[in-house]
C-alpha positions, 0 to 999 in steps of 0.5 A, spaced: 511 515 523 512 511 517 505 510 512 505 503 507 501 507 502 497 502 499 495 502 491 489 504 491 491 511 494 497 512 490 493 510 484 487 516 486 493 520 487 497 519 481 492 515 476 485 518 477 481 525 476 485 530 480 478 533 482 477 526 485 478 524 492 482 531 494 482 529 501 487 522 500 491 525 495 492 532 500 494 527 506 498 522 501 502 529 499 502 531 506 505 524 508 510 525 501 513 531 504 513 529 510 518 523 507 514 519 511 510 516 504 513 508 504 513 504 498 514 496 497 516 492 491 509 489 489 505 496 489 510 499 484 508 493 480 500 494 481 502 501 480 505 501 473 501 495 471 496 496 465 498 503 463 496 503 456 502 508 453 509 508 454 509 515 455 505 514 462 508 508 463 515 512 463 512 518 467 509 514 472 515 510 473 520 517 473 515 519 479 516 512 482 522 512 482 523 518 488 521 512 493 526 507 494 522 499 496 523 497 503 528 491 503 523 485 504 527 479 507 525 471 507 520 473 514 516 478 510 514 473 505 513 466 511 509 472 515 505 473 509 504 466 507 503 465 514 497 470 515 494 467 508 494 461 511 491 463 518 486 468 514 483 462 510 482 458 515 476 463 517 474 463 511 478 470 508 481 470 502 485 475 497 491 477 494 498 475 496 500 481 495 494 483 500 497 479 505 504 481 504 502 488 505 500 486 512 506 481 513 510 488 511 505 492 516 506 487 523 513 487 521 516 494 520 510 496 525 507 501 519 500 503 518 497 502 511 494 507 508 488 504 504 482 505 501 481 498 500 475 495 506 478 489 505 483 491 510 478 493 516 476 485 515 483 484 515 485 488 522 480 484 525 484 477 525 491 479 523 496 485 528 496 489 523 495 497 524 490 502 519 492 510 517 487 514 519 487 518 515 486 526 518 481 528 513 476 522 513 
């Protein structure tokens, strides 16, 4: 099965000290060498966001560049506005790029592979499905 792998892992992995997290970035190495590793367009753009030098900036997009966006339509961006909408009404609010996520997560019927806890909120109240990691 194909994993969404979400900012914050893929910036543990390839951002942080290697020392750090060892078990999210062996199973997202896992996932990448099982080409099952999916990435979308915002989450590239989070990824390389902020990069002081040019030099990492260049490195990561290179790195980057081995895995293609997944071809997001007009229904992935209704959903998720949808999935905005529904969620402030209970009182949830984030990002457009979180509820992109998992408009792109109920669609393409992807789990996510996160470390944000604001997904667990998420789950309760949107058809969306969480990576369980195998070393947590």
């Amino acid at each position: 099965m194909k994993v969404l792998v979400d900012t914050s892992v893929w910036s543990l992995a390839l951002r942080r000290k290697k020392s750090a997290n060892m078990d999210i970035t062996n199973e997202l190495k896992n996932l990448i060498d099982d080409s099952r590793a999916q990435l979308i367009g915002p989450i590239r753009q989070e990824l390389l966001s902020g990069i002081k030098s040019s030099s990492q900036f260049n490195k990561l997009k290179m790195y980057l560049s081995a895995f293609p966006d997944l071809n997001l339509n007009e229904e992935t961006y209704e959903v998720a506005a949808e999935f905005y909408n529904e969620s402030r009404e209970k009182g949830i609010q984030s990002s457009n790029t979180d509820f992109l996520i998992c408009a792109v997560s109920y669609i393409f019927d992807l789990p996510i592979f996160t470390t944000d806890k604001d997904f667990l909120l998420y789950k309760k109240h949107l058809p969306i499905k969480l990576y369980e990691s195998q070393h947590r």
